[in-house]
MIZA-237435 format. One record per residue (C-alpha): x negated, y negated, z. Coordinates in nm, 3 decimals. Each point is the difference from the previous one (the first is absolute). Layout:
NODE	X	Y	Z
NODE	X	Y	Z
...
***
This chain:
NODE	X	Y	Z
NODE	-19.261	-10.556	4.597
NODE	-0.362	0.107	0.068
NODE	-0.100	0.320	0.178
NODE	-0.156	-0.210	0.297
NODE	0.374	-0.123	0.036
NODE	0.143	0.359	-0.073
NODE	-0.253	0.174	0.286
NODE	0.172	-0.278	0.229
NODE	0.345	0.136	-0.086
NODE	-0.082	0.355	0.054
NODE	-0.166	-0.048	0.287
NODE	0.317	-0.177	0.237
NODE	0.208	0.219	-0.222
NODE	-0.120	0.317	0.106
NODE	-0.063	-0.088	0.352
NODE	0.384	-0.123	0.040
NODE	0.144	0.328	-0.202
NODE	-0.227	0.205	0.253
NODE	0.047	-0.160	0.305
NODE	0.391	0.013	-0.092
NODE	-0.009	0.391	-0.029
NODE	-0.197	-0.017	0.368
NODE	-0.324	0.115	-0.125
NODE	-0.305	-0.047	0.239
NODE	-0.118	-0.398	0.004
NODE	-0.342	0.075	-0.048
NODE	0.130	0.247	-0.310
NODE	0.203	-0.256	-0.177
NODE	-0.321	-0.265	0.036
NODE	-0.224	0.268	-0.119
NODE	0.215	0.113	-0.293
NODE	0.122	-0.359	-0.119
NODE	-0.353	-0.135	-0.039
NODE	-0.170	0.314	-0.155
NODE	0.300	-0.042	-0.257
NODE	-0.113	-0.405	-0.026
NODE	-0.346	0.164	-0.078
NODE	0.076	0.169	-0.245
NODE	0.174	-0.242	-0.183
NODE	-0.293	-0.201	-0.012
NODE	-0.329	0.209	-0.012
NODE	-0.015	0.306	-0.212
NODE	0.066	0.308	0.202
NODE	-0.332	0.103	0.096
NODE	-0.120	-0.311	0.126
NODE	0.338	-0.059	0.162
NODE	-0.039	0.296	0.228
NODE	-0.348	-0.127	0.050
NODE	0.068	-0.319	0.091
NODE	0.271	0.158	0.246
NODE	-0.211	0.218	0.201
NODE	-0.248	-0.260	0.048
NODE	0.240	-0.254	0.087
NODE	0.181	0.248	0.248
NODE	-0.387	0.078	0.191
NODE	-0.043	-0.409	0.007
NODE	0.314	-0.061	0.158
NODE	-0.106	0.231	0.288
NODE	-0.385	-0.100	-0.001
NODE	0.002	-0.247	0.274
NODE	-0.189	-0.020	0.376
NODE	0.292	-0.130	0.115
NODE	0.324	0.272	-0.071
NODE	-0.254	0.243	0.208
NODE	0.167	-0.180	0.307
NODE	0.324	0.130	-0.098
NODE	0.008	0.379	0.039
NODE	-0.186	-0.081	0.356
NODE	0.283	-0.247	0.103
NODE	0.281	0.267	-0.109
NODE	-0.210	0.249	0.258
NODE	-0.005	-0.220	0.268
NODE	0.322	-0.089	-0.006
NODE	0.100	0.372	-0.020
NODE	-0.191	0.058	0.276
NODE	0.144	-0.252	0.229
NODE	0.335	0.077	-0.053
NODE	-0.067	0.351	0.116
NODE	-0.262	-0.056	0.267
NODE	0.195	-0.183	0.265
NODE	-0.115	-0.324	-0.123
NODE	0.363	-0.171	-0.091
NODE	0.152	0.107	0.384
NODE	-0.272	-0.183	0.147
NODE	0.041	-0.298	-0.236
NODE	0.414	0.006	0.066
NODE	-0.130	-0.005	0.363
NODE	-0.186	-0.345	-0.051
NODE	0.249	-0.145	-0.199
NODE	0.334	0.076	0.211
NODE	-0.250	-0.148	0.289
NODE	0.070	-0.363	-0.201
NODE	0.390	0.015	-0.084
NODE	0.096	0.180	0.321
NODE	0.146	-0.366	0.137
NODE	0.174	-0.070	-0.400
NODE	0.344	0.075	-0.149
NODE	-0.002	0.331	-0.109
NODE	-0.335	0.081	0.127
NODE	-0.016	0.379	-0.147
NODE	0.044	-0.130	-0.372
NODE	-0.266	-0.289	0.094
NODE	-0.248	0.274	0.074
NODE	0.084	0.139	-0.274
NODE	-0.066	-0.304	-0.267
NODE	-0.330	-0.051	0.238
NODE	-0.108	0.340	0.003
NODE	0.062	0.041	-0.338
NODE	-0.257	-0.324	-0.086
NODE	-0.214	0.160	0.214
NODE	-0.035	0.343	-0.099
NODE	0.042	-0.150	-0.357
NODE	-0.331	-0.191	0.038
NODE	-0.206	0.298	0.135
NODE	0.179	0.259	-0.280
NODE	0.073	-0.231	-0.288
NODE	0.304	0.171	-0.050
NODE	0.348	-0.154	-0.002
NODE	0.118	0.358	-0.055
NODE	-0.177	0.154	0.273
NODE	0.093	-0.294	0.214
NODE	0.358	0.028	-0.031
NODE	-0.013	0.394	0.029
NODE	-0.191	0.006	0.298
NODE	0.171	-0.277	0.191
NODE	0.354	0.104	-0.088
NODE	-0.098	0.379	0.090
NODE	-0.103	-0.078	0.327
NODE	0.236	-0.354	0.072
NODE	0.290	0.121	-0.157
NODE	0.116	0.276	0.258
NODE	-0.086	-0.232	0.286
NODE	0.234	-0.292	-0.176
NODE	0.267	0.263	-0.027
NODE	-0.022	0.070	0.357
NODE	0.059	-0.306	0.138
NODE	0.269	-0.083	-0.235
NODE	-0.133	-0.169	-0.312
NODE	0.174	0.018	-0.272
NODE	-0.165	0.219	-0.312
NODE	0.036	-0.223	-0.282
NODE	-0.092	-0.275	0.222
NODE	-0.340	0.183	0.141
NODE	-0.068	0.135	-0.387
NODE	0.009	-0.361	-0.122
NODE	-0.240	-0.160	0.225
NODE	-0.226	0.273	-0.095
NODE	0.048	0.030	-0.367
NODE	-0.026	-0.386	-0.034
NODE	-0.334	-0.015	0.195
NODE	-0.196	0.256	-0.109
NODE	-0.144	-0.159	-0.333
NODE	-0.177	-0.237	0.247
NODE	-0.308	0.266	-0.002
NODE	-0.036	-0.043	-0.360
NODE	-0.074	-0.364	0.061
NODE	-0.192	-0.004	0.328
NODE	-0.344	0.154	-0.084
NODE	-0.112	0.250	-0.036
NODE	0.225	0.042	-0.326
NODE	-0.010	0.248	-0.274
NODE	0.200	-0.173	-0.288
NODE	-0.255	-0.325	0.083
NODE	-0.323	0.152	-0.106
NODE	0.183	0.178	-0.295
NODE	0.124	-0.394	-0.081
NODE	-0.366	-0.123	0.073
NODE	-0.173	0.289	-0.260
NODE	0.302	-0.112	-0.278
NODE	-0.070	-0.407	0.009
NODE	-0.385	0.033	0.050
NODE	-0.215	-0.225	0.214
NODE	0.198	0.004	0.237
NODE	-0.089	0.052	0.363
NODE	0.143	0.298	0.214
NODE	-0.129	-0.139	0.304
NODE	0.185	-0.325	-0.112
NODE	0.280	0.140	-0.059
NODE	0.069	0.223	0.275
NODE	-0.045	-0.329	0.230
NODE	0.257	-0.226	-0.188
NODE	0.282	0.311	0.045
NODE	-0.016	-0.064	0.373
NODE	0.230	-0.337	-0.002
NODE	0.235	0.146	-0.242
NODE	0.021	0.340	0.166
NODE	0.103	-0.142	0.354
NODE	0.206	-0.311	-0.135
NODE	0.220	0.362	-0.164
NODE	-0.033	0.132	0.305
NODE	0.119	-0.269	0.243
NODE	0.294	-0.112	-0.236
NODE	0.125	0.399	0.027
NODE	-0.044	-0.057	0.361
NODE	0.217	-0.271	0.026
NODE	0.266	0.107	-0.192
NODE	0.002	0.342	0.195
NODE	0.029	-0.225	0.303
NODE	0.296	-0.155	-0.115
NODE	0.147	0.307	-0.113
NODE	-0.058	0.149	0.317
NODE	0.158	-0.240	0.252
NODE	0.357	-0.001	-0.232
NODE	-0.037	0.333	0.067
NODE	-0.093	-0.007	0.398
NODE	-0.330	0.205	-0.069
NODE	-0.163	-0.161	0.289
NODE	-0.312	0.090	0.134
NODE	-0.023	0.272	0.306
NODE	-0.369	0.038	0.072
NODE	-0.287	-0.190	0.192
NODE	-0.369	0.095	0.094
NODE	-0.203	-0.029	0.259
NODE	-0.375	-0.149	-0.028
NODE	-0.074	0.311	0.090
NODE	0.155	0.150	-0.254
NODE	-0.047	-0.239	-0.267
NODE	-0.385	0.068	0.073
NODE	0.055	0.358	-0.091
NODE	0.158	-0.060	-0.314
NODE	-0.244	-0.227	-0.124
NODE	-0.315	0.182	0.118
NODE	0.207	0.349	-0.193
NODE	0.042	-0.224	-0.307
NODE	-0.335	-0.185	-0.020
NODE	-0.195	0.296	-0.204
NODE	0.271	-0.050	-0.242
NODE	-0.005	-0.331	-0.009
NODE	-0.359	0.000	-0.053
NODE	0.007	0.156	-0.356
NODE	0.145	-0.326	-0.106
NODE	-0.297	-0.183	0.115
NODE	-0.298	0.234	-0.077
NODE	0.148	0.046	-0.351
NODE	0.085	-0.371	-0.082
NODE	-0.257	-0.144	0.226
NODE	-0.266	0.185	-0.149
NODE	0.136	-0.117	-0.379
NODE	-0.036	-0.306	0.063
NODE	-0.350	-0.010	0.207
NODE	-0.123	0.175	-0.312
NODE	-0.088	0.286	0.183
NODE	0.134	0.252	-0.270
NODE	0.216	-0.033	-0.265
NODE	0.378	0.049	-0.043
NODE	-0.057	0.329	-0.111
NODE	-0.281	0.076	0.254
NODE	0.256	-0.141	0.254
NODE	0.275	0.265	-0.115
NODE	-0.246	0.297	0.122
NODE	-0.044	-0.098	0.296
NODE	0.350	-0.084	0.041
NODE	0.048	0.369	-0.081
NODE	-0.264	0.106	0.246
NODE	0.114	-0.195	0.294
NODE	0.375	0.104	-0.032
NODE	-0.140	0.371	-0.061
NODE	-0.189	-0.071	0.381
NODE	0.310	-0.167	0.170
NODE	0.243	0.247	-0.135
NODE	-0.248	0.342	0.172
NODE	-0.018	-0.210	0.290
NODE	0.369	-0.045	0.033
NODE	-0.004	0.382	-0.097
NODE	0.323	-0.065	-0.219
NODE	-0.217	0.188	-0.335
NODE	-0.136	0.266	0.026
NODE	-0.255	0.149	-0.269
NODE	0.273	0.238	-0.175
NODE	0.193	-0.333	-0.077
NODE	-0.237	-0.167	-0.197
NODE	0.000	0.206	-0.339
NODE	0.387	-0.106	-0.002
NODE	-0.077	-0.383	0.065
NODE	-0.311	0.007	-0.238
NODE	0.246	0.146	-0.296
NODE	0.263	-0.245	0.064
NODE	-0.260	-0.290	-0.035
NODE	-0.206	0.170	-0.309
NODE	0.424	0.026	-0.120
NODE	0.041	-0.356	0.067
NODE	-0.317	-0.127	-0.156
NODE	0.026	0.208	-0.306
NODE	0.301	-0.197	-0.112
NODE	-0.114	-0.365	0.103
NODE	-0.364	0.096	-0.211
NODE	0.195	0.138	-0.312
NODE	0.202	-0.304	-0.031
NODE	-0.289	-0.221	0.003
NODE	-0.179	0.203	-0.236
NODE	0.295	-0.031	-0.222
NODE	0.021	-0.392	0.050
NODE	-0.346	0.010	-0.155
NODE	0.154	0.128	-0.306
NODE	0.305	-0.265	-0.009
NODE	-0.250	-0.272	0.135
NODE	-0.199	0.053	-0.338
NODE	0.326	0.020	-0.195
NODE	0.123	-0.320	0.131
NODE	-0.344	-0.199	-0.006
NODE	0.019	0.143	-0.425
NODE	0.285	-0.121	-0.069
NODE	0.006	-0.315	0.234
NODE	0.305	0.084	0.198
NODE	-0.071	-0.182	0.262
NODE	-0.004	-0.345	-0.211
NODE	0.306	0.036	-0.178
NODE	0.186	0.087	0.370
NODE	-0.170	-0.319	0.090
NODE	0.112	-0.239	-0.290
NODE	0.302	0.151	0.057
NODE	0.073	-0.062	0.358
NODE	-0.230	-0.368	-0.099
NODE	0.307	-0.076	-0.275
NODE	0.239	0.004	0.242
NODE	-0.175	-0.310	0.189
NODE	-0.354	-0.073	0.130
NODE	0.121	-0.084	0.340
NODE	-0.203	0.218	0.266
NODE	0.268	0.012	0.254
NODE	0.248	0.137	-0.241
NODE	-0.262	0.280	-0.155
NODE	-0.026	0.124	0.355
NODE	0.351	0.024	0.054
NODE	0.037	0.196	-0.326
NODE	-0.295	0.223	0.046
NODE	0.096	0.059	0.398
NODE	0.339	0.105	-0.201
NODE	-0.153	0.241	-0.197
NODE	-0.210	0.167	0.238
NODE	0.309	0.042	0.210
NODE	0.196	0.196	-0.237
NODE	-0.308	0.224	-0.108
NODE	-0.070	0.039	0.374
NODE	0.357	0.167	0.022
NODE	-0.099	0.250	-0.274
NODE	-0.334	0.040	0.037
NODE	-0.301	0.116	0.255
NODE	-0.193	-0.295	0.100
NODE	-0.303	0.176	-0.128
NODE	0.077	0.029	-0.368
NODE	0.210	-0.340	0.022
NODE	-0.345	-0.143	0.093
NODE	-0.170	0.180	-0.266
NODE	0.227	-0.082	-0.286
NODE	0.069	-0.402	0.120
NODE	-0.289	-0.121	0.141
NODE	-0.173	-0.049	-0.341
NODE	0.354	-0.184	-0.126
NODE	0.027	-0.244	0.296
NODE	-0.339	-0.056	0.140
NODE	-0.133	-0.206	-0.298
NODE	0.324	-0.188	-0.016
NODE	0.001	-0.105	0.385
NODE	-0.399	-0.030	-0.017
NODE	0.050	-0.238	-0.288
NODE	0.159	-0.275	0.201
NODE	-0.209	0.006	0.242
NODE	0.137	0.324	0.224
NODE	-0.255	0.151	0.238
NODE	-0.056	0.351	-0.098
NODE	0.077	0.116	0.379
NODE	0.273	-0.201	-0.019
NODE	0.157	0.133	-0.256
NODE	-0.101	0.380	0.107
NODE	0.204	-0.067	0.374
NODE	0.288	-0.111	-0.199
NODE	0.013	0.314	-0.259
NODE	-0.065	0.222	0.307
NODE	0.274	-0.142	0.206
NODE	0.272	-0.009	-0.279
NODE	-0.096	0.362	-0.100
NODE	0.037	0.074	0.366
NODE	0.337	-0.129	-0.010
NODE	0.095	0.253	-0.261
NODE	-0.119	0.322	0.283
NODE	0.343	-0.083	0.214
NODE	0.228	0.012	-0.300
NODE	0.165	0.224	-0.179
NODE	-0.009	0.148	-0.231
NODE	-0.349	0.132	0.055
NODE	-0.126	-0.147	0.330
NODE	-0.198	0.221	0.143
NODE	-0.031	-0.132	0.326
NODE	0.405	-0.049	-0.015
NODE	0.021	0.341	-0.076
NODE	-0.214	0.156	0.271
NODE	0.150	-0.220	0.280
NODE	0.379	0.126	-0.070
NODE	-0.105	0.353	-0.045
NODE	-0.180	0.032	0.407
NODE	0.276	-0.246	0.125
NODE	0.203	0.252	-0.201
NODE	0.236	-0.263	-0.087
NODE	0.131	-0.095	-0.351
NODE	-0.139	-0.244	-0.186
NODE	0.325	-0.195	-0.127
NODE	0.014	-0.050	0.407
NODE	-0.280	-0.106	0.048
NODE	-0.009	-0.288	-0.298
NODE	0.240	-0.199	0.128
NODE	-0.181	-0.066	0.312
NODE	-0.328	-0.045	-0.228
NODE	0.149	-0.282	-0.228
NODE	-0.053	-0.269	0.300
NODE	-0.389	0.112	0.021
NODE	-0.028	-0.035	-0.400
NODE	0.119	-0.355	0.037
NODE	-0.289	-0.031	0.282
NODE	-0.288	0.170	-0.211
NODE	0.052	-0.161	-0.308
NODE	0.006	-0.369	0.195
NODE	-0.326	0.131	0.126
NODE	-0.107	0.080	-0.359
NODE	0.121	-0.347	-0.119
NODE	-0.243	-0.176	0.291
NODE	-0.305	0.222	-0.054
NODE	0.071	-0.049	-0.396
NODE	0.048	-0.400	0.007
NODE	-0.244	-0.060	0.341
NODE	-0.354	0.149	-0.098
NODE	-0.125	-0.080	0.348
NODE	0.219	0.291	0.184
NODE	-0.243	0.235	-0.269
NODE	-0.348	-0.210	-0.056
NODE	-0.012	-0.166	0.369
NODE	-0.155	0.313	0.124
NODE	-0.291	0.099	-0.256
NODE	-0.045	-0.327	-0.048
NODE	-0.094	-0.084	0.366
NODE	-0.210	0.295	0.024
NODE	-0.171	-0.090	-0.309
NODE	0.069	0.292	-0.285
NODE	0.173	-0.252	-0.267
NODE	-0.098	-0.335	-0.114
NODE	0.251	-0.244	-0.117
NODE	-0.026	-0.296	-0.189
NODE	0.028	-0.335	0.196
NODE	0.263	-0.085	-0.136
NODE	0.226	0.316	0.057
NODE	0.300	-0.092	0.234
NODE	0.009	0.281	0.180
NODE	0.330	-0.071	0.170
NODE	0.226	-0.044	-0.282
NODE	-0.079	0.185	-0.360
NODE	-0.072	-0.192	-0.271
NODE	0.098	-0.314	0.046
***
C-alpha cells in the first residue's frame, strides 16, 4: 500500500474517530489532514505546506462578503426589520388557510433573502409569529413546523452565505450567477410548504380571521418598502455591476445600520454585542475554510476525488442514476453535517463527476445547496430544527411528525430542481451571466 494511499486512510479515519467523540468540525478537518501531511511530506515541509494551504483557503475577494452578510443579518433581526417584513407578508395570506403560518413561510423567504439566514429567519419569525399563533388557537407543533420547514428558503434565495462559500470551493464560478438561479428553487420550497400548511390548516379549521383596508394595506406596504428595498439595492446593484458581491455586503450592512436608527429599535450600546456575535459567527465559517485548504490539497495529492468518481462511475454511467446516488449522499451528510463544511469537503468529490457529463456548474451548486439545506430541519443536528422547537418551546419528537409531510414536499422539490435545470439556469441565463452550449436541454438533464 503506498503512503499516498495510507495519507487517504488517515485522513477519513481521523476525521470519523473525531467527529464521533464530538470534537469541533473545523478541528477534526484540521487535525485529519495535517496527519495526511505528514504521512506524505517530511515534517517540516508538512507543517509548511499546512500553513500555507490554511492562508490560501481563506485568500479570496469573495469570502470578504461573508462576515458583512452575518452583520446584516444580525442587524435586521434586532432592528425592527423582520416585524415590518411579517407585516408585508401576513398582508398576502390574510385571505389563505391558516393565514398566520402562511406569513410565516412568506416572511421567513423574505427576511431570509435580505439576512441570508435560515437561522435567523426561523428565530425571528417564530419569536414574533409564534405568540400571536398561540393566541388565536394554533396549535404549537403545527405553528413550529411551518416555520422550521421554511426557514432554509433564505439560504437559497440570495443573498446566501453557504453560496459564495460553494462559488470560492468550485472556482469560476459566478456569485452573481448563482445567487439569481436560487430564486426559482427558493420559492418553488417555499410555495410547496405553503400548500401543505394550507391543507393542514383547513383539517384543522385554522381559518383565516383578518382583512385590510386599502387604507391600511397602503400603510403596511409604504412601513415595509425600506426593507424591502435592501433586496433590490443589494441584488440590483450585483447584477448592474455596480459593486461587487462583497462591495454589495457593505452596503447591505450600512443601509440596515440606517433603517434600524431610524426605526430607533438599536441603539449605540447594542452594537458591540451584535458586532461580537457576527466576528463569533464569522470566525468559525473562515476557520473551516482555511482548514478545507488543507484537506483540498490532501485530496487533490492523493486523487480522492477520482477514485470516489470511478467508484460511483463502476456502479453505472447512467447520469440520472449518479444524481440520484449523489442527491443520496448529500442527504445523509446534510443530517450530520453544517452545510458549510459539507460544501467544503464534497464539492471537490461531486462537482467534477456531475461537470463531466455535461452538468452546469450552477446547476449542480443549487442542487448541493438545497439537499444540504434539507439536512438544517432534521435531527440530529438541524440547526434550524433546533432553534424553531426551542422559541415555540415545544419538543422536537412533536414537532417531527408534523414535519415528515413537508420532507416528502422538499425533497420532490429537490428531485425537479435536480432533474429540470431550467427551474436553476432559466434565470442567469436570461439575464445573461452563463453561457450554455446549444445543445444543452435545459428542461430535462442530460438527455
Amino acid at each position: 500500500m503506498s503512503n499516498v494511499t495510507i495519507a487517504a486512510i488517515i485522513m477519513v479515519s481521523v476525521i470519523a474517530i473525531t467527529l464521533f467523540f464530538s470534537f469541533p468540525i473545523g478541528l477534526s478537518i484540521g487535525l485529519g489532514a495535517v496527519a495526511a501531511i505528514v504521512t506524505i511530506l517530511p515534517f517540516t515541509q508538512a507543517m509548511t505546506t499546512s500553513a500555507q494551504r490554511f492562508f490560501t483557503g481563506a485568500n479570496s475577494f469573495s469570502l470578504v462578503a461573508i462576515p458583512f452578510f452575518i452583520l446584516a443579518g444580525n442587524i435586521m433581526n434586532s432592528g425592527g426589520i423582520a416585524k415590518r417584513l411579517i407585516d408585508a407578508a401576513r398582508l398576502l395570506t390574510n385571505r389563505l388557510y391558516g393565514d398566520l403560518a402562511q406569513t410565516n413561510i412568506v416572511a421567513n423567504m423574505l427576511f431570509g433573502a435580505v439576512s441570508g439566514s435560515g437561522v435567523a429567519a426561523a428565530s425571528a419569525m417564530g419569536s414574533i409569529l409564534g405568540p400571536i399563533q398561540k393566541k388565536e388557537g394554533y396549535a404549537d407543533d403545527y405553528s413550529a413546523a411551518a416555520n422550521i420547514a421554511s426557514g432554509p428558503t433564505g439560504m437559497m434565495i440570495p443573498p446566501s452565505n453557504i453560496m459564495i462559500v460553494y462559488a470560492t470551493v468550485a472556482g469560476s464560478v459566478s456569485i452573481a450567477a448563482l445567487f439569481m438561479a436560487g430564486y426559482i428553487p427558493g420559492i418553488l420550497w417555499g410555495i410547496g410548504c405553503m400548500i401543505l400548511a394550507g391543507f393542514t390548516a383547513k383539517k384543522l379549521g385554522y381559518k383565516s380571521k383578518n382583512s385590510y383596508t386599502i387604507k391600511q394595506s397602503l400603510i403596511i406596504l409604504w412601513k415595509a418598502i425600506p426593507s424591502l428595498l435592501l433586496i433590490v439595492i443589494v441584488i440590483g446593484g450585483i447584477l448592474g455591476g455596480v459593486f461587487t458581491a462583497s462591495e454589495g455586503s457593505a452596503i447591505a450592512v450600512v443601509y440596515a445600520l440606517i433603517l434600524s436608527f431610524l426605526y430607533k429599535s438599536i441603539k449605540l450600546q447594542d452594537l458591540p454585542k451584535i458586532i461580537l456575535n457576527s466576528v463569533k459567527t464569522t470566525a468559525v465559517v473562515e476557520f473551516l475554510v482555511c482548514v478545507s485548504g488543507i484537506m483540498a490539497w490532501v485530496m487533490s495529492f492523493t486523487k480522492m476525488p477520482q477514485l470516489i468518481s470511478r467508484a460511483l462511475l463502476s456502479i453505472g454511467t447512467n447520469p440520472l442514476i449518479i444524481l440520484l446516488i449523489i442527491n443520496i449522499v448529500l442527504l445523509i451528510v446534510g443530517t450530520f453535517m453544517d452545510p458549510t463544511p459539507a460544501v467544503l469537503i464534497f464539492t471537490p468529490i461531486f462537482l467534477p463527476i456531475c461537470t463531466s457529463f455535461g452538468m452546469h456548474p450552477v446547476h449542480f451548486g443549487l442542487m448541493m445547496v438545497m439537499n444540504l439545506c434539507v439536512g438544517t430541519i432534521t435531527p440530529p443536528v438541524g440547526a434550524i430544527m433546533f432553534a424553531g422547537c426551542k422559541i415555540a418551546n415545544v419538543k422536537i419528537e412533536y414537532v417531527i411528525k408534523r414535519l415528515v409531510p413537508y420532507f416528502a414536499v422538499v425533497i420532490f422539490a429537490l428531485l425537479l430542481v435536480t432533474y429540470v435545470p431550467a427551474l436553476s439556469l432559466a434565470i442567469p441565463k436570461a439575464l445573461k451571466l452563463i453561457n450554455l452550449p446549444e445543445n444543452y436541454n435545459i428542461f430535462f438533464v442530460l438527455q
